[in-house]
N, C-alpha and C positions, 0 to 999 in steps of 0.2 A: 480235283473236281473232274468227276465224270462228261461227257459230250455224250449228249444222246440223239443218236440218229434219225434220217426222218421216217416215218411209218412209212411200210414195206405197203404194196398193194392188199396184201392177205387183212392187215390188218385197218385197211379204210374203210369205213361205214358203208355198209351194203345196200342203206336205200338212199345215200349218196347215189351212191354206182347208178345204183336202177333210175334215178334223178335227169341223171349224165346222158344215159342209156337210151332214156326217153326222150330226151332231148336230140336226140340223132348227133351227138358230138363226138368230131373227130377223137381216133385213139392219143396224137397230140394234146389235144384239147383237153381231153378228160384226164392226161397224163401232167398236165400243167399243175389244173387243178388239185391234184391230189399231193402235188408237190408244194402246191400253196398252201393246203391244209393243214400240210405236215407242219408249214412252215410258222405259222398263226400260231401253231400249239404252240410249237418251243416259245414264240415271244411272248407269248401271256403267260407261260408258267417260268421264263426270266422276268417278268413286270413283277407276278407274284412274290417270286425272292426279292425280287430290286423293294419291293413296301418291308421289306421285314427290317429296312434301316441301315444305317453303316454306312460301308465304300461303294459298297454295291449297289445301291440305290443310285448315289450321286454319280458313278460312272454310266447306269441306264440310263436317269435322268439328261446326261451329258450329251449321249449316244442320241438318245431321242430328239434331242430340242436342234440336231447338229441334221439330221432325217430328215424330220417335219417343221424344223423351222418354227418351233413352239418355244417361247420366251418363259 
């Protein structure tokens, strides 16, 4: 199983950027963000796998309820 990295700046949404931009937010700031975005993806496209059943459901499921404290 491949690990896929988090999106590189080049390829974060450009009216994110101009969003960010407009906002007068620190280069930190908008650097967080874009590390958070990255970050969302991969979890929703592991929830996606985690529904398609098996081990891997119930190890996300595991993962999550152990995070969020969801029963």
């Amino acid at each position: 199983m491949s690990e896929r990295k988090p999106e590189r700046l080049e390829t974060f949404d450009a009216s994110l950027e101009r969003r960010m931009a407009d906002c007068g937010l620190s280069d930190d700031t908008r650097q967080f963000l874009r590390d958070l975005h990255a970050a969302e993806k991969q979890l929703n496209e592991a929830f996606q796998r985690a529904h398609q059943g098996g081990a891997l459901e119930a190890r996300v499921s595991a993962v999550y309820r152990r995070m969020y404290g969801r029963g």
